[in-house]
ChimeraX commands (.cxc) that place a marker at each C-alpha (Angstrom):
marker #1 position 4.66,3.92,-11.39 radius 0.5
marker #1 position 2.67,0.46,-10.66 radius 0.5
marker #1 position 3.54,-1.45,-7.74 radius 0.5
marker #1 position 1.85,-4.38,-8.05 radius 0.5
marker #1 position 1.29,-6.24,-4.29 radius 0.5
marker #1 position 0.37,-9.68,-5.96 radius 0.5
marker #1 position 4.56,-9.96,-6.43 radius 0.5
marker #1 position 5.04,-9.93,-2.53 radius 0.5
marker #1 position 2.46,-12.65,-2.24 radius 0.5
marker #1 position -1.27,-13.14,-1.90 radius 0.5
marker #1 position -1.81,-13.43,2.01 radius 0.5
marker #1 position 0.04,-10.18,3.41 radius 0.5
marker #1 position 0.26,-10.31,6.80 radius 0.5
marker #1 position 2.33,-9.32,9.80 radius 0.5
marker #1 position 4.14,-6.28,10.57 radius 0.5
marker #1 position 7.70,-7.93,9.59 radius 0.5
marker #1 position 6.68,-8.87,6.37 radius 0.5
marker #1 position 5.36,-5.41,5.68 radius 0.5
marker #1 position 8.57,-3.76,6.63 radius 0.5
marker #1 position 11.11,-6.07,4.76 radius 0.5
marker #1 position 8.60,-5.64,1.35 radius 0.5
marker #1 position 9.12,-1.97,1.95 radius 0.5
marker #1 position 12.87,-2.29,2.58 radius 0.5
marker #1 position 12.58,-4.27,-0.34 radius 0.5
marker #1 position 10.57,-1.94,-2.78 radius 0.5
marker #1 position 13.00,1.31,-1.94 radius 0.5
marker #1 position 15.24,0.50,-4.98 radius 0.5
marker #1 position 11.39,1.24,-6.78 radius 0.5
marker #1 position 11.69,4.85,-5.62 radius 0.5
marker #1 position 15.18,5.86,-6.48 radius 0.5
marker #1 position 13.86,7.81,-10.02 radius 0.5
marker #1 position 10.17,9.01,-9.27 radius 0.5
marker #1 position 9.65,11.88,-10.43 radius 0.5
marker #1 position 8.44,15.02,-8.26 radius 0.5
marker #1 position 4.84,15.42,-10.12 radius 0.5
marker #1 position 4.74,11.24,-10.37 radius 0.5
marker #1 position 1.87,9.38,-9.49 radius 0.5
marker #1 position 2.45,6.12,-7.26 radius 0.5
marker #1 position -0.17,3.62,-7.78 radius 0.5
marker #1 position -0.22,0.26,-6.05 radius 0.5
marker #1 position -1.99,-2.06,-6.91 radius 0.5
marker #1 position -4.45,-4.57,-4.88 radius 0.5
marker #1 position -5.27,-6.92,-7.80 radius 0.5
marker #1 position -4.79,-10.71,-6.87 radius 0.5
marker #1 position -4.06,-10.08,-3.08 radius 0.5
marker #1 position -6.47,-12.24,-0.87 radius 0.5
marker #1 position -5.63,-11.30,2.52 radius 0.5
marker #1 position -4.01,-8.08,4.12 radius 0.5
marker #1 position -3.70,-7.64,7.00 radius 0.5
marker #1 position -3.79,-3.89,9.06 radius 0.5
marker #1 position -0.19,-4.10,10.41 radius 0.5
marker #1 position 1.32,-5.27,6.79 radius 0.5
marker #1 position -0.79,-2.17,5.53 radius 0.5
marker #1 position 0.57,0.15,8.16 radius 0.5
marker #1 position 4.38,-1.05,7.73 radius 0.5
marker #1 position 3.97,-0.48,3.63 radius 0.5
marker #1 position 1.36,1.90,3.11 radius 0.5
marker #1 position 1.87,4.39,6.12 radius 0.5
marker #1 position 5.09,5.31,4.79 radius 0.5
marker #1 position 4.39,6.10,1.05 radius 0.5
marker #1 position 1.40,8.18,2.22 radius 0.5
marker #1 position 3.36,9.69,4.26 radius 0.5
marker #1 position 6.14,10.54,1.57 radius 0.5
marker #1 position 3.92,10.69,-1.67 radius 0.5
marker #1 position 0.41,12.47,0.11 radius 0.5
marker #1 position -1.86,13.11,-2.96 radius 0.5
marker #1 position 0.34,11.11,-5.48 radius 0.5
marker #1 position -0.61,7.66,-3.65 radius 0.5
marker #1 position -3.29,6.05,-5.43 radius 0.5
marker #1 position -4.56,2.91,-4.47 radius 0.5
marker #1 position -6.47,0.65,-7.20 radius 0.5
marker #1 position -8.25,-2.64,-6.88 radius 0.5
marker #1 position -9.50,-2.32,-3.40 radius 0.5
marker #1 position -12.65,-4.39,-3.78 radius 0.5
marker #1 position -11.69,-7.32,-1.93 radius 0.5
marker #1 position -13.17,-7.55,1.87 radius 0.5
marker #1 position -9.49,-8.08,3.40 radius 0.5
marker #1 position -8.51,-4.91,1.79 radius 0.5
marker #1 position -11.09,-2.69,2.00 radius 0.5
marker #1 position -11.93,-3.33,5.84 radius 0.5
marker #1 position -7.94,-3.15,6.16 radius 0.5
marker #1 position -7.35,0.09,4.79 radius 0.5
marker #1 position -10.80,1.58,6.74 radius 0.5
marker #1 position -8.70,0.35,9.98 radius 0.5
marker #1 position -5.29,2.14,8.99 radius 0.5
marker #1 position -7.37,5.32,7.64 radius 0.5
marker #1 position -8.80,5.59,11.24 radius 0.5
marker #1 position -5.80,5.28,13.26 radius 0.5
marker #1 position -3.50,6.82,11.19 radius 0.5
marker #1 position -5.98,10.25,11.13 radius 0.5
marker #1 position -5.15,10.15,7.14 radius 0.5
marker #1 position -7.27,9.49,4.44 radius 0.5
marker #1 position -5.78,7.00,1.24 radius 0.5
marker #1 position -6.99,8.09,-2.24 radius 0.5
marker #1 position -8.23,5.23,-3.61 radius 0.5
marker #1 position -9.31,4.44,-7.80 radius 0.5
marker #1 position -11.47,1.41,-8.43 radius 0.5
marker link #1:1,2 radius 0.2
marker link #1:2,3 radius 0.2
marker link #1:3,4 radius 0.2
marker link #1:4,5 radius 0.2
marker link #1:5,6 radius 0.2
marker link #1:6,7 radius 0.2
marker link #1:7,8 radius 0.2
marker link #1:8,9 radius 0.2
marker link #1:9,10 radius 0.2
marker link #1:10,11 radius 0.2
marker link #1:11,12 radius 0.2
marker link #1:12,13 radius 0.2
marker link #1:13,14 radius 0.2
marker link #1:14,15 radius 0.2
marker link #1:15,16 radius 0.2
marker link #1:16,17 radius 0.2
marker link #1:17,18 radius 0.2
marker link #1:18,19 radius 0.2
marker link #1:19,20 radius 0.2
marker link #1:20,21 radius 0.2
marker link #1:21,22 radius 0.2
marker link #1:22,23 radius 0.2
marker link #1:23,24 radius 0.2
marker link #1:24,25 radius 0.2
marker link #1:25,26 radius 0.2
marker link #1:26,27 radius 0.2
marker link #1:27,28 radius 0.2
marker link #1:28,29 radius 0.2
marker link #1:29,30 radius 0.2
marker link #1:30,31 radius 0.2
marker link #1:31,32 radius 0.2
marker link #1:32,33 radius 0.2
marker link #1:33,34 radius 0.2
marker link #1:34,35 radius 0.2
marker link #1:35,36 radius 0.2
marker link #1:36,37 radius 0.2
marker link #1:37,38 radius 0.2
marker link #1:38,39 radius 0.2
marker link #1:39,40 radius 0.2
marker link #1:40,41 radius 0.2
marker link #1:41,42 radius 0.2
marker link #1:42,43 radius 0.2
marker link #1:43,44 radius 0.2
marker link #1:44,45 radius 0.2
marker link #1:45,46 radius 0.2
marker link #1:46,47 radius 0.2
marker link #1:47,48 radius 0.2
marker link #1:48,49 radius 0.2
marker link #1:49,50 radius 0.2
marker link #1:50,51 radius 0.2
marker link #1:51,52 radius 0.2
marker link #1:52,53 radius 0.2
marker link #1:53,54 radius 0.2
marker link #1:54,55 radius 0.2
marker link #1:55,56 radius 0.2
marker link #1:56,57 radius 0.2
marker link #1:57,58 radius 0.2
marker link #1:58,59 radius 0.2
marker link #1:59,60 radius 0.2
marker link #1:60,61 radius 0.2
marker link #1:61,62 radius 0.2
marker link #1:62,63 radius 0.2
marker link #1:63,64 radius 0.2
marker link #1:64,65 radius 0.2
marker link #1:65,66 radius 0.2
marker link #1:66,67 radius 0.2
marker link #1:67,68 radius 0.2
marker link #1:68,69 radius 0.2
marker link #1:69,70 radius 0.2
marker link #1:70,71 radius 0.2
marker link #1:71,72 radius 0.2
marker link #1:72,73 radius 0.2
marker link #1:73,74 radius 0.2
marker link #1:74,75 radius 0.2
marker link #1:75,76 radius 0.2
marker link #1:76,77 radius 0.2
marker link #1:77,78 radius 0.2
marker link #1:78,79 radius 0.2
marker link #1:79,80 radius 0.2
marker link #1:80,81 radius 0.2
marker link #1:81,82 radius 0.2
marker link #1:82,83 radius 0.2
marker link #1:83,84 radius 0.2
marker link #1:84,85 radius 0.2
marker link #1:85,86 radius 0.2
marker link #1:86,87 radius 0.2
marker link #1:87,88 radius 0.2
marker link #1:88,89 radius 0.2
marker link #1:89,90 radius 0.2
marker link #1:90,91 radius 0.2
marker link #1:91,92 radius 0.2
marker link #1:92,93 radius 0.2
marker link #1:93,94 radius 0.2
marker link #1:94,95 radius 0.2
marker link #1:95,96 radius 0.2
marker link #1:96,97 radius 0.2
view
């Protein structure tokens, strides 16, 4: 499964826009498969911001451990984000460029 961030916008920021696109994404999970990776996608996102990251990401790492992949992390915004949520969440995202 692709989940593509570009469709919840470009600029992703704040910590109640993070939650209400994960509320929003949960119909997404219904039929994953146990052994089913879960790759989302950074490709046209611009800005993203660490609380967005820790109200959408934290979970699904949480949930899917190993079977989170992220891809297209290049961007500055993302890749200083997700250094920030890997630190103070203790957890380490798998990431494939």
């Amino acid at each position: 499964m692709i989940i593509e961030l570009k469709k919840f916008g470009t600029t992703l920021i704040s910590r109640q826009m993070g939650k209400e696109a994960f509320l929003a994404s949960q119909s997404l999970f219904k039929d994953v498969k146990e052994d089913e990776v879960i790759e989302v996608d950074f490709d046209g996102v611009l800005t993203f911001s660490p609380s967005w990251g820790d109200e959408f990401l934290t979970p699904l790492l949480n949930t899917y451990v190993d079977r989170l992949v992220l891809k297209n992390t290049k961007n500055p915004s993302v890749k200083a984000t997700l250094e920030i949520l890997q630190t103070t969440i203790g957890k380490q995202f798998k990431i494939s460029n």
